[in-house]
Each structure stands twice: as C-alpha cells, then as structure tokens.
DOLUMLUM-894863 format. One record per residue: x, y, z of N, C-alpha, C, O, CB in turn; residue in one letter. Coordinates in steps of 0.001 Angstrom, whole numbers, padded with zeros to 6 digits, always signed. Glycine has a CB too. Example, Ala and Ser with C-alpha at 12.3 -4.5 7.8 and 13.67 -1.06 7.14 Angstrom:
BEGIN
+013190-005690+007800+012300-004500+007800+013200-003300+007800+014236-003319+008465+011308-004473+009046a+012850-002250+007080+013670-001060+007140+012900+000030+007870+013409+001138+008039+014084-000598+005725s
//
This chain:
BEGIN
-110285-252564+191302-111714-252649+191073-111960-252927+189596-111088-252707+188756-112429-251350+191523x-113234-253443+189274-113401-253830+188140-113958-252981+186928-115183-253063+187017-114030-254759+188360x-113713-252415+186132-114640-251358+185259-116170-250802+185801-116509-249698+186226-114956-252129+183829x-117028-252227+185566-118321-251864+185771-118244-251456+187128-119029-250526+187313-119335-252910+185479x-117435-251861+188452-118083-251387+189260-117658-249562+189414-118394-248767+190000-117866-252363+190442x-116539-249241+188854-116148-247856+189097-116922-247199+187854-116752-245979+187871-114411-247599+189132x-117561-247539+186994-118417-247042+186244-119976-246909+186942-120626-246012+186406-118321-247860+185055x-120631-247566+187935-121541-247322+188208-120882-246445+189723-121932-245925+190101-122489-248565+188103x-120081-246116+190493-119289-245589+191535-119498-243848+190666-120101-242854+191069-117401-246506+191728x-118770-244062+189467-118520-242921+188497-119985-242021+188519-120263-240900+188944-118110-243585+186830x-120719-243031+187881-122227-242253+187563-123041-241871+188680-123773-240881+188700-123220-243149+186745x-122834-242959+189903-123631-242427+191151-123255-241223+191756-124034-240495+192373-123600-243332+192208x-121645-240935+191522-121161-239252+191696-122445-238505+190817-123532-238005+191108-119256-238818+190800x-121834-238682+189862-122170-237733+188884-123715-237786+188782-124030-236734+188226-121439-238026+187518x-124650-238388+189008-126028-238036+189576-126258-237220+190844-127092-236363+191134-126676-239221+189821x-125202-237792+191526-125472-236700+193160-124888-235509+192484-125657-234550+192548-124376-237172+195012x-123604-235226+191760-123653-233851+191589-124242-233102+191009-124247-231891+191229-122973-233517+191357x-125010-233828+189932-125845-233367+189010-127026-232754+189877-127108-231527+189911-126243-234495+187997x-127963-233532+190593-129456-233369+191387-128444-232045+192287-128943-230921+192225-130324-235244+192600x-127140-232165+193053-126885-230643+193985-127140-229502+192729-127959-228583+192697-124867-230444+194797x-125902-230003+191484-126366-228146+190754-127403-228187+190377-127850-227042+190316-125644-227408+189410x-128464-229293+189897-129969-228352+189506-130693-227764+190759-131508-226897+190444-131253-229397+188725x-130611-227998+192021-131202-227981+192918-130454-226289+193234-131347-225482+193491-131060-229386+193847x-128982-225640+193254-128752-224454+193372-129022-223758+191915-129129-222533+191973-127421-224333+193946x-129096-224102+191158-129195-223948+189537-130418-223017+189935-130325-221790+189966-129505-225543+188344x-131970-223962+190340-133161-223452+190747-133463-222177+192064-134226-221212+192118-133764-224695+191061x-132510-222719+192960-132434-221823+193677-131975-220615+193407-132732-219716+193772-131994-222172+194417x-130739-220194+192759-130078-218903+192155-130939-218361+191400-130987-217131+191397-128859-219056+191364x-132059-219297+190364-132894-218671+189092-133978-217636+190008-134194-216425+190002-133883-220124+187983x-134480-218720+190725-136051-217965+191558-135420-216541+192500-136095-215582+192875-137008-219475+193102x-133828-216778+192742-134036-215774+193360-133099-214250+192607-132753-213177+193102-133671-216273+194853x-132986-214709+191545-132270-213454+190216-133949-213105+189591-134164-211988+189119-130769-214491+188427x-134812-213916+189630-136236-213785+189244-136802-212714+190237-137318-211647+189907-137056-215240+189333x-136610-213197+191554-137179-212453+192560-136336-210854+192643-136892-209947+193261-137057-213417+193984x-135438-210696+192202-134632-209639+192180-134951-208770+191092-135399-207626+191173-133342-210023+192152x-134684-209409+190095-135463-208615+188923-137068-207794+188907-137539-206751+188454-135590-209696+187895x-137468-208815+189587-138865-208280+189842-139437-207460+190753-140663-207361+190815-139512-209076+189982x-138542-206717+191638-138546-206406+192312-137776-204750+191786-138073-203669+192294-138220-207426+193123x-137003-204908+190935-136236-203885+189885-136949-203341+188636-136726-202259+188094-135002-204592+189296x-137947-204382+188228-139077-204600+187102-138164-204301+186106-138271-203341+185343-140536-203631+187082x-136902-205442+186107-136262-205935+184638-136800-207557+184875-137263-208188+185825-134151-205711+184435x-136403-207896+183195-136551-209435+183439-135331-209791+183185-134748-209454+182155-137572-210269+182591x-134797-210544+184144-133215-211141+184135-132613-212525+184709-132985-212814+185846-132435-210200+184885x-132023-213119+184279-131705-214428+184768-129943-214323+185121-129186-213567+184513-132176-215664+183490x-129653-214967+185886-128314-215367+186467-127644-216060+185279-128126-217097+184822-128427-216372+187823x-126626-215545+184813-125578-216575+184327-125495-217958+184957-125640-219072+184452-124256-216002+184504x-125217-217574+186210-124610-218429+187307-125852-219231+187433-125533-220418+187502-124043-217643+188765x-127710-218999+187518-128397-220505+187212-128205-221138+186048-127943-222324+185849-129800-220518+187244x-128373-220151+185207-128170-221327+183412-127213-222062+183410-127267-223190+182919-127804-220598+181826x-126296-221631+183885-124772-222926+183897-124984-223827+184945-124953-225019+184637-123006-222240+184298x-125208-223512+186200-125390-224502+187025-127140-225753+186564-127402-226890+186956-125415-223498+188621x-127808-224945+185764-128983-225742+185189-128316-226528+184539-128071-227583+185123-130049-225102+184366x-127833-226388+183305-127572-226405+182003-126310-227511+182563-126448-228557+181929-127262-224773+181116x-125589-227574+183164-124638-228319+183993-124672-229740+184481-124035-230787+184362-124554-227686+185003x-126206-229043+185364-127180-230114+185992-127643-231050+185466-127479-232168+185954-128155-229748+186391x-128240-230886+184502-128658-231474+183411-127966-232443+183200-128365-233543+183584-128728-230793+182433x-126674-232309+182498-125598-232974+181619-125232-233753+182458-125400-234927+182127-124461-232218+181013x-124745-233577+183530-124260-234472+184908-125077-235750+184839-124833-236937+184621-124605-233653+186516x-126530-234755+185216-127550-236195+184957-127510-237585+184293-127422-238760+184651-128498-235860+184308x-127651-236666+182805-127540-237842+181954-126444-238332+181947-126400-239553+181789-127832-237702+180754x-125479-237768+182071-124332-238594+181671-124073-239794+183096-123542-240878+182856-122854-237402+181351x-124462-239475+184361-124393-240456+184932-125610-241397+185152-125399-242429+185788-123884-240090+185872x-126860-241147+184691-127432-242398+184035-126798-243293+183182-126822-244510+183364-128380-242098+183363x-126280-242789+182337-125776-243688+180864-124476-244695+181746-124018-245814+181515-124865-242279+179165x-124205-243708+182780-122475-244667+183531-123076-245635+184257-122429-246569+184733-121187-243692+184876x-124620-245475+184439-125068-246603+185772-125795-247635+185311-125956-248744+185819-126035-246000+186987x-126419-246985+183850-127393-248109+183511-126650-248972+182276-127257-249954+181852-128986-247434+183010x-125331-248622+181683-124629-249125+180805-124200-250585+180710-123155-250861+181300-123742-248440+180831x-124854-251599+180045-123981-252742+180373-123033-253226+179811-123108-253334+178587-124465-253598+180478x-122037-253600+180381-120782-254057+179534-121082-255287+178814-121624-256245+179365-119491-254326+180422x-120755-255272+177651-120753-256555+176814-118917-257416+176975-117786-256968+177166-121206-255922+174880x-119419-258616+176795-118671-259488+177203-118688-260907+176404-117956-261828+176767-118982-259560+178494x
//
C-alpha cells in the first residue's frame, strides 16, 4: 500500500478510537459525578480524565493523519 493511503487507514482508526474513549471518558465522568453526589464529595475518575484527555489526542492526531497532504 501506498503511504497516503495507510496514513488516512491510520487516522480513520485513530478517530474511531478517539470518538469510543471520549464517549466512555463522558460516560465514567457523569457517573463518578453521580456518585460523588450522592456521597456529597466532589470527585472525578482518574479513569474519565485519561480516557478524556486520551480522547482528545486520538482525535487530533488522526485528523492531522487524514487531512495531511503529501507533497510531491
């Protein structure tokens, strides 16, 4: 295969994995939110901030793999 095409193959992963961890990222937060509040601490999950914070990065970085054009 040719660069560009396993570079946009590359980034279309890495957007789908990105959109799954923000999507449990959010889910884990609302419900360490809902727990806390329910305890009346205020507390967040390790486990959303990394999977956010994760999410995120995935993102961009597989934008930059999809929308990148090779010079030639």
């Amino acid at each position: 295969m040719h660069a560009p095409v396993m570079n946009r193959l590359l980034g279309s992963g890495l957007l789908l994995a990105g959109a799954v961890m923000l999507y449990e990222g959010r889910q884990a937060h609302e419900l360490a939110m809902a727990n806390a509040a329910a305890m009346g601490a205020p507390d967040t999950s390790a486990k959303s901030v990394w999977l956010l914070a994760l999410g995120a990065v995935a993102i961009i970085w597989g934008l930059f793999a999809v929308l990148r054009r090779t010079i030639t």
